[in-house]
N, C-alpha and C positions, 0 to 999 in steps of 0.2 A: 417510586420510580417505575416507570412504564416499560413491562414487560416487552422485547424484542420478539419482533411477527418474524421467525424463522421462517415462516413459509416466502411471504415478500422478499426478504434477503437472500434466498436461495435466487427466486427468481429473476432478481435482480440481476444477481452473481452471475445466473444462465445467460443474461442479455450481453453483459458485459465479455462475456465467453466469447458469446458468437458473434459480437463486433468483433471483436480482436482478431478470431477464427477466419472471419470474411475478409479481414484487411490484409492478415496473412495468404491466404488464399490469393489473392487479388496480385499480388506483390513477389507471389512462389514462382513466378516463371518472369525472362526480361521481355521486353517487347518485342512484338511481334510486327514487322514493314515491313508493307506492298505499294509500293509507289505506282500510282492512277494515272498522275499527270508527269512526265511523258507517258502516253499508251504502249509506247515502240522504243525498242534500239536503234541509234545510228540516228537522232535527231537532231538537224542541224537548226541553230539557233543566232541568227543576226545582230552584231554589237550593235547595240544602241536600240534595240526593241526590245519591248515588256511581254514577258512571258509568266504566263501561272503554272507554279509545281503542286504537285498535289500528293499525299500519302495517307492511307489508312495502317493506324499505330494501333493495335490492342496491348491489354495487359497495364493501363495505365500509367503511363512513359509521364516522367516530371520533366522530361527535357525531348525535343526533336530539332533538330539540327540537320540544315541543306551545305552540302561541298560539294565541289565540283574540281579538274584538274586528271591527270593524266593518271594518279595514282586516287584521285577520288579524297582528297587532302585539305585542300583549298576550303576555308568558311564562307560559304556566301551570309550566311543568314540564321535565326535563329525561326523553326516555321510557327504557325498563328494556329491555334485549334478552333476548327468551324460546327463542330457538332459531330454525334455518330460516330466519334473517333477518328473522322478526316482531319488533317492538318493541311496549311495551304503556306506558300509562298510566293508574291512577286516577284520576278528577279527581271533585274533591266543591265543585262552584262554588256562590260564598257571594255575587258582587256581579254587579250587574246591567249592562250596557254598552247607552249609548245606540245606537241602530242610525242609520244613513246613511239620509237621502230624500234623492229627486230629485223637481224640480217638474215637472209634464206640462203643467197649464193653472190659471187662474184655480181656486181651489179642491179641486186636485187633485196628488197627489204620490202616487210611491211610495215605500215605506219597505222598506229591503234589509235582510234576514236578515243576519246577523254572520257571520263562518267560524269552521272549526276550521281550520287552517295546522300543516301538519308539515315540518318544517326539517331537512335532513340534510346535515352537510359532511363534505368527504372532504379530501386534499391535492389535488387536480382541480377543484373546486368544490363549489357550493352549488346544492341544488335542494330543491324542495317540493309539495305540493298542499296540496288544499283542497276542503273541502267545507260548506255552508252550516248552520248552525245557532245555535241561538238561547235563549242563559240566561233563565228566568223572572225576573219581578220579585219575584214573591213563591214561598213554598213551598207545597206541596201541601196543608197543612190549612188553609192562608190562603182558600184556592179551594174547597174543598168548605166552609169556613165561609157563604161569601156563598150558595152555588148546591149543593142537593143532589147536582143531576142532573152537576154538573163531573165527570170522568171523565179520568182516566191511567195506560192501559195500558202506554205505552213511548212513547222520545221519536217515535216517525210516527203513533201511534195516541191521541189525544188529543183535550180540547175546546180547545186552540188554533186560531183562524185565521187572527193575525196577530199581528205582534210589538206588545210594549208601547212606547212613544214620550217617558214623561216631561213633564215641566211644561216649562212656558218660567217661567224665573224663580221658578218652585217658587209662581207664583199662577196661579189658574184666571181669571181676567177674561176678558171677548170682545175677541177679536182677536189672543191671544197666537199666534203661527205657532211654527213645527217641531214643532208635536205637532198633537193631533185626540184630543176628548173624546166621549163617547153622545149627544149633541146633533150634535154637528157628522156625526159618522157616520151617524146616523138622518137627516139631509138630504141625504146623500151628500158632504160633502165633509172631505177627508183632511190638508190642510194645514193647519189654524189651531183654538184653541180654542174652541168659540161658547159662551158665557154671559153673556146682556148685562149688564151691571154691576149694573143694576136689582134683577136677582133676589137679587144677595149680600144684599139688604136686606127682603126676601118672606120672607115663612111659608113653607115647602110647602106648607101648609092652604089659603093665599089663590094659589097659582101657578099653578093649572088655568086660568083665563082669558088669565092672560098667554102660556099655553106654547097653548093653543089661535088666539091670535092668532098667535103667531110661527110655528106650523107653516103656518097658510095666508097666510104676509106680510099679514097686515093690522095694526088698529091695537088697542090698548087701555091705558086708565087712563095716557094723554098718549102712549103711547111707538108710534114706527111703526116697523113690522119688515120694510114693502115690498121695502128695498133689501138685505133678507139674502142671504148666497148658498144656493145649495143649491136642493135639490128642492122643490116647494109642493103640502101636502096640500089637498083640497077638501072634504073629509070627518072630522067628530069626533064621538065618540060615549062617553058615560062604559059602557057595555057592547060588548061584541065583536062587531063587524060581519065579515059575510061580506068575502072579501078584504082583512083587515085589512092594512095592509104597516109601519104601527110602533105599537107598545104604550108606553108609558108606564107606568111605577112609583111607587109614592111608599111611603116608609117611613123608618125612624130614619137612615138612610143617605142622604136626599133624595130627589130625584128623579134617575128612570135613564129611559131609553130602548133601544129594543130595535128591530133590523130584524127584520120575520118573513122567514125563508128557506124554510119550506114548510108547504103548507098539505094537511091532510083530502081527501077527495072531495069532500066537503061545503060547501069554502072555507073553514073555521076554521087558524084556525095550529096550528101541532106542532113549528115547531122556529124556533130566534131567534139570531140573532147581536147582543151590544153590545161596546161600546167599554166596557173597568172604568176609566172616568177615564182617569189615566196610563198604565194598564195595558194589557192586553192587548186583541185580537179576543176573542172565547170565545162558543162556539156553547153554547147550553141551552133546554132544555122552555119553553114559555112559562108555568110557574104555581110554576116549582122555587126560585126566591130567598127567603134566611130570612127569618123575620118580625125580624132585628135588623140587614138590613140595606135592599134595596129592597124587598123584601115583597112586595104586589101589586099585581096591574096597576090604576090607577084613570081610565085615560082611553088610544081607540085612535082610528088615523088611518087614511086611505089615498083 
């Protein structure tokens, strides 16, 4: 019988060690994500376009995992390993997720950006980031339908200014909270729907007096608007007054409202943020909405 080489078996013994040793090693901490692709916070991303996510995972993750949603919850995906420890993901987002507010004061809330959440687990554990961003309600020709001047360059370069918010109960009436309509935002206030009930039953034709009483809390045709919240204009003009600070619309689309964000040397406006209803912030020209939806301006305040 042939004599056993102890020397070979030893070092055998040693290789096997320091596999083992190294796989341990390898496996002694959970993974480590830095998500690449978004670069930024606060990236807005249009339903029904394709976008690439991108993460660098160390530590040897068996699993990476893209979600998205208000609490960073939601599965989009399982992501793809490209080399180097990158991991990548397509996503072509089709549905819209309501975002989280929180209340600051009578009138007032803010409304938090959703995340992207990348998940990686190893036999060590589970670790992630995150980074903020935020699905459109609608798609890109929806947006250039209403407003010529709407513009998307990429999700940081955009006429986004804030997230869209949704109906309470899917009716527009005054008083409905967790959302904020072009009315309620042109007074400045962020928490609740304003549209007094009254108006569901008004022409737009005949609604210029009534929306001129309610910007300056006064009264008209029975109804009193004193105890509205929000900011009180003192000034109405069916043409554009120097310092204007909100326009008013009317067209097949109803009536919109418009904050002015800047104005001329001269004091005219040049650039507008409204509330689309449910929808979004969206900054635009003050004269750029289509004639099939708010159209033009027909009464300004300030």
């Amino acid at each position: 019988m042939k004599a056993l080489n102890f020397k070979a078996f030893s070092f055998a013994l040693s290789c096997i060690i320091c596999i083992i040793t190294l796989v341990s090693i390898c496996y002694a901490a959970p993974p480590n994500v830095t998500i690449i692709k978004p670069s930024y916070s606060g990236s807005y991303y249009l339903k029904g376009s394709s976008y690439l996510f991108e993460a660098k995972v160390t530590n040897n993750p068996t699993s990476v995992k893209l979600y998205y949603g208000s609490n960073g919850d939601i599965f989009v995906g399982n992501m793809s390993y490209s080399g180097s420890g990158y991991y990548t993901y397509t996503w072509t987002p089709t549905s819209w997720v309501k975002p989280l507010h929180r209340s600051l004061s009578y009138g007032s809330c803010i409304w938090e950006i959703p995340r992207i959440n990348v998940v990686a687990n190893n036999a060590s554990g589970t670790s992630s980031a995150y980074k903020t961003a935020y699905v459109t309600t609608a798609n890109l020709g929806t947006y250039q339908y209403v407003d010529t001047s709407f513009y998307y360059v990429s999700p940081v370069n955009n006429s986004f200014r804030g997230v869209g918010t949704g109906l309470m109960n899917e009716v527009g009436y005054d008083g409905q909270y967790a959302t904020y309509n072009c009315l309620a935002y042109a007074v400045d206030v962020t928490d609740r729907w304003l549209w007094p009930n009254e108006w569901i039953y008004i022409h737009p034709d005949q609604l210029a007096p009534y929306l001129i009483a309610y910007m300056k809390k006064g009264s008209y045709g029975g109804y009193s608007y004193s105890n509205r919240p929000g900011t009180v204009y003192s000034q109405s003009s069916s043409s554009v007054m120097l310092g204007t600070k909100v326009i008013a619309y009317k067209g097949p689309a109803g009536i919109h409202l418009a904050k002015v964000t800047e104005w001329n040397s001269s004091g005219y406006p040049t650039k507008v943020i409204s509330k689309w209803g449910s929808g979004e912030l969206i900054e635009s020209l003050p004269n750029t909405f289509t004639p099939n939806n708010y159209s033009n301006a027909f009464y300004f305040f300030k």
